[in-house]
C-alpha positions as CSV (number, residue, x, y, z in Angstrom):
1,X,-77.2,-23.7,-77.8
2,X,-77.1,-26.9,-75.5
3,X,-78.1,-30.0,-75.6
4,X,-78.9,-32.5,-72.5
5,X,-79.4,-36.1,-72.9
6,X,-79.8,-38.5,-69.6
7,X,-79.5,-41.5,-68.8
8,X,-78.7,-43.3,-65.7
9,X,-75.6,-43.1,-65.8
10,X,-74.4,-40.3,-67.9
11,X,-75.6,-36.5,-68.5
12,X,-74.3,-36.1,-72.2
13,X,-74.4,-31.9,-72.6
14,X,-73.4,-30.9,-76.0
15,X,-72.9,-27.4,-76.8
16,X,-74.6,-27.1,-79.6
17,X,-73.8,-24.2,-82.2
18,X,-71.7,-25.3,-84.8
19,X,-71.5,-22.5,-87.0
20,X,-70.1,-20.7,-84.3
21,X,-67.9,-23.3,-83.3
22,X,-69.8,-23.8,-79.7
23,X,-69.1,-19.9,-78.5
24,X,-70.5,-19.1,-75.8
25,X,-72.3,-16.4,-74.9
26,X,-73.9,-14.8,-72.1
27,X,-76.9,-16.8,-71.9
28,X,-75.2,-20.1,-72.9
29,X,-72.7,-19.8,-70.3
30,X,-75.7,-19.5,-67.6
31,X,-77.5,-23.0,-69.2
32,X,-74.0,-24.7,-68.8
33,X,-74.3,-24.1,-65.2
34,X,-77.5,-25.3,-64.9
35,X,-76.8,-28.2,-67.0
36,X,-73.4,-29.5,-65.1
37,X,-74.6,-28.1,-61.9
38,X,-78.3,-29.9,-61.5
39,X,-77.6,-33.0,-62.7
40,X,-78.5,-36.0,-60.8
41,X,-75.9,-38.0,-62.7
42,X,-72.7,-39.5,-60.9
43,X,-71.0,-38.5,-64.6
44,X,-71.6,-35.6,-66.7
45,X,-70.1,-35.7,-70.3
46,X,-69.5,-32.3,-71.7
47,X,-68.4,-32.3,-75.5
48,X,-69.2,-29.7,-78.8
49,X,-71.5,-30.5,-82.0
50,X,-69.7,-29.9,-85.4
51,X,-66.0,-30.0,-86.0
52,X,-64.9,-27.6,-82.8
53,X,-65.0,-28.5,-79.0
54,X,-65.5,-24.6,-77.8
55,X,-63.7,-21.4,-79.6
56,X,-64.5,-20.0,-76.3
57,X,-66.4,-16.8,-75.5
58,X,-68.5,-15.1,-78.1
59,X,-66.7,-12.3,-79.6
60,X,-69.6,-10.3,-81.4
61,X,-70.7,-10.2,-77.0
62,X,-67.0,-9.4,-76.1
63,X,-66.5,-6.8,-78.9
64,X,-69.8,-4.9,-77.4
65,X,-68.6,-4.2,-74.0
66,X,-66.8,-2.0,-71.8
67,X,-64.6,-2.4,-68.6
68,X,-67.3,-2.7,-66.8
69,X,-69.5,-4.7,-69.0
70,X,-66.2,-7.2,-69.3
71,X,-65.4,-7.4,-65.6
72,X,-69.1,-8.2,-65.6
73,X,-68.4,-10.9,-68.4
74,X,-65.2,-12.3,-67.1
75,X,-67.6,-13.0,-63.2
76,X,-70.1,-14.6,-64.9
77,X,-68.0,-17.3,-66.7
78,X,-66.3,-17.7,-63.0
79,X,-69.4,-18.5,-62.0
80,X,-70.1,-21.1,-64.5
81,X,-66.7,-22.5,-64.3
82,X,-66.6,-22.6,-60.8
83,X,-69.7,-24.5,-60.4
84,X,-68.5,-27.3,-63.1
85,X,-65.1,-27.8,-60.7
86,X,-67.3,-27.8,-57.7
87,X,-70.2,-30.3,-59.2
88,X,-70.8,-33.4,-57.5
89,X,-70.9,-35.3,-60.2
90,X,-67.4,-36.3,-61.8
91,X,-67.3,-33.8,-65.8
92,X,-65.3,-35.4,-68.8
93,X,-64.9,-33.1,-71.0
94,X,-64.4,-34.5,-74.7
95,X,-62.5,-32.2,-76.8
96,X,-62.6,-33.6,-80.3
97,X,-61.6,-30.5,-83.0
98,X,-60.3,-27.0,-81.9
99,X,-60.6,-25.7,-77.9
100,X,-59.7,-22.3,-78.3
101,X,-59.8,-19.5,-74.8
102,X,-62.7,-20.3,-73.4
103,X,-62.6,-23.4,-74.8
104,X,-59.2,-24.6,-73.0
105,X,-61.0,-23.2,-69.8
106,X,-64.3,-25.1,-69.8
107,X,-62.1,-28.3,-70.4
108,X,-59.6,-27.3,-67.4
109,X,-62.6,-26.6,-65.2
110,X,-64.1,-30.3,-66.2
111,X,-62.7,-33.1,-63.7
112,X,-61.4,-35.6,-66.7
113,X,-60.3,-34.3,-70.0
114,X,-59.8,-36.8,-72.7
115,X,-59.0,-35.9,-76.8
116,X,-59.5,-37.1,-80.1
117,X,-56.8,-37.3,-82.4
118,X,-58.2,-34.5,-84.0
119,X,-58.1,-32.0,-80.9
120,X,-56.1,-28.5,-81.1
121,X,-55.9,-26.5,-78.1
122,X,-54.8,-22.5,-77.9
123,X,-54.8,-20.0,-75.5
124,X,-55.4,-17.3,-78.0
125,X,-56.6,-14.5,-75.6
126,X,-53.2,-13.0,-75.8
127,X,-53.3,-12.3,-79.3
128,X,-56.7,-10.3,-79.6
129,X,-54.7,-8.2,-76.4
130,X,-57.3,-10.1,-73.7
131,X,-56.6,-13.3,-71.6
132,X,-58.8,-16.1,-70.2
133,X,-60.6,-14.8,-67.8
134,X,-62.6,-17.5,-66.3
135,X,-60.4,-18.8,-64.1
136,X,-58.3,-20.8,-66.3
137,X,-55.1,-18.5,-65.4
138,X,-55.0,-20.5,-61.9
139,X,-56.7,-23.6,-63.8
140,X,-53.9,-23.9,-66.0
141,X,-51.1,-23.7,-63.8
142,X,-52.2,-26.7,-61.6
143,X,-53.1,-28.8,-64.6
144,X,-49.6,-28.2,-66.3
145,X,-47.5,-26.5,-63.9
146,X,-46.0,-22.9,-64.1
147,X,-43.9,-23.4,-67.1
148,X,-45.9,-24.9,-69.4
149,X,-49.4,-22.4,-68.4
150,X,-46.9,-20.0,-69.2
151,X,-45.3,-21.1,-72.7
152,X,-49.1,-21.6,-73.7
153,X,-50.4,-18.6,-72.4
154,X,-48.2,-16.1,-73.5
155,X,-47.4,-17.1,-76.6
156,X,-50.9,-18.1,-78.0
157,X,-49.7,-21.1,-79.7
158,X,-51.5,-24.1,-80.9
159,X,-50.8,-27.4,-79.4
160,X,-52.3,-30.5,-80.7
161,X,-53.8,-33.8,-78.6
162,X,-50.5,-35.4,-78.3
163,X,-49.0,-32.4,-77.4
164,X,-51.8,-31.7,-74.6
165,X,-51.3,-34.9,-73.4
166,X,-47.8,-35.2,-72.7
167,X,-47.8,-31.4,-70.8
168,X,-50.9,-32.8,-68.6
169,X,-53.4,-30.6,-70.1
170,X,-55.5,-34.0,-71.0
171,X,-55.4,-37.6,-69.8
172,X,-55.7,-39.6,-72.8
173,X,-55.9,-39.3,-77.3
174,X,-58.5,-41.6,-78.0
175,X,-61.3,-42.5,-80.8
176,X,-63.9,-41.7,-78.8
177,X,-64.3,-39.7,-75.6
178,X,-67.7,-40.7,-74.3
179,X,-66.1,-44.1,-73.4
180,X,-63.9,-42.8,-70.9
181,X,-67.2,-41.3,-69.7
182,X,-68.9,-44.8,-69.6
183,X,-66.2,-46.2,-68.1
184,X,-66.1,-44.1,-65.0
185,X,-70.0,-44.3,-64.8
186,X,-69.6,-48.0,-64.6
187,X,-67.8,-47.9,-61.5
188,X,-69.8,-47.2,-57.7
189,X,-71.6,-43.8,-57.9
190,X,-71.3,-42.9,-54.0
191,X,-67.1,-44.3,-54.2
192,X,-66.9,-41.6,-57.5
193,X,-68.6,-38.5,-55.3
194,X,-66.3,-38.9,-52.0
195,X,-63.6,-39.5,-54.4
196,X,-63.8,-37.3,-56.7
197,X,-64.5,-34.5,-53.7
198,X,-61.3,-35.7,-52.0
199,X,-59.1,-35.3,-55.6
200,X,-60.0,-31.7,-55.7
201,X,-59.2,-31.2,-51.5
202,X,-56.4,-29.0,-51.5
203,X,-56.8,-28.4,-47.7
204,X,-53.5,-29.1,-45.3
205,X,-52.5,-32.5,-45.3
206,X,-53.8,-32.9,-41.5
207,X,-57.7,-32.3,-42.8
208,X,-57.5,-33.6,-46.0
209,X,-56.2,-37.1,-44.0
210,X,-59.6,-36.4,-41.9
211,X,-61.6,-36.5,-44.5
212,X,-60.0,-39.2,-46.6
213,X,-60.7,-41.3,-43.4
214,X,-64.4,-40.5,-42.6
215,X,-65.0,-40.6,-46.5
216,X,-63.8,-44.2,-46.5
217,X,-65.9,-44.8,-43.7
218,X,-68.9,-43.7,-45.2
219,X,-68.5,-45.7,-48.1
220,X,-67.9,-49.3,-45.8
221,X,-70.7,-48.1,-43.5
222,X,-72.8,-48.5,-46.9
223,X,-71.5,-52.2,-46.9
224,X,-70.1,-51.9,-51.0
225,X,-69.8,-55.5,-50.6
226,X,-72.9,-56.9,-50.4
227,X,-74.5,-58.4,-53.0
């Protein structure tokens, strides 16, 4: 189901399942985790095999459960979503064909997300009578604000990349997402962990000044200048 490649630099995971557009199921969901989580990587590059990014969560798992069973479900991509946000290393997600539910929720949860011209994105849940429930609810409304999570949300609809990117929900449309990954691995690897800590701080402004500050120490106590 996934695929790792290292090198220095970059941690290239490619969910790997084309004929099932990239779904993810139980199992999958856990070696994501593991895969974002554990690398030693300052950049992890998360992008799908085959002409989809991610249709999201497995249906022939979904359709097999109960409350229970989908409560259980719902925790367990929290889990794995929660750990890509809170990674050390900065995630790209590259969303070249169709994101789709838990698709659109693995890219919010990644730190970058960048699009091919080919990228479609959807918040289907609502018209199989579910939702995304991996935290892409809360996800969505800080990456596009209220209105827009909402309009997208409840009424299922397709956007394309240009679309996506002018409500916030990517960054860029470009030919090819792993260069954007490159081209943050090229900068300083201890600058991108403080910072990209620091960007996801949403502490009061007092503390998150605090740690701005001692960041920025940390990094000039490490002399970045020398040669």
């Amino acid at each position: 189901m996934l695929r790792v490649q290292d090198d220095d630099a970059v941690r290239a995971v490619t969910l790997d399942r084309p004929a099932a557009r990239n779904a993810l199921t139980p199992d999958a969901l856990d070696d994501l985790r593991d895969a974002v989580a554990g690398a030693a990587q300052p950049v992890v590059y998360v992008h799908g095999a085959g002409d989809a990014f991610c249709a999201g969560a497995d249906l022939d798992t979904v359709r097999g459960l109960d409350g229970e069973g989908g409560a259980a479900f719902a925790r367990r991509g929290q889990r794995t979503m929660n750990a890509i946000e809170d990674a050390d290393s900065v995630v790209v997600a590259g969303v070249d064909g169709a994101a789709r539910g838990g698709g659109v929720e693995l890219a919010l949860a990644c730190d970058v997300r960048v699009a091919t011209p080919d990228a479609s994105f959807a918040e289907t849940g609502v018209t199989l009578g579910l939702f995304g429930a991996w935290g892409g609810t809360r996800r969505l409304q800080r990456a596009v604000g209220a209105t827009h999570a909402a309009d997208l949300s409840l009424s299922g609809r397709t956007v394309d990349a240009d679309a996506a990117r002018d409500v916030g929900l990517v960054s860029r449309v470009v030919e090819d997402p792993r260069a954007v990954a490159d081209e943050i691995a090229d900068n300083d690897a201890a600058a991108l962990r403080e910072l990209n800590a620091l960007l996801a701080d949403d502490a009061d402004r007092e503390t998150t000044d605090r740690r701005e500050a001692e960041a920025f120490g940390r990094l000039l106590a490490a002399d970045p200048f020398e040669d």
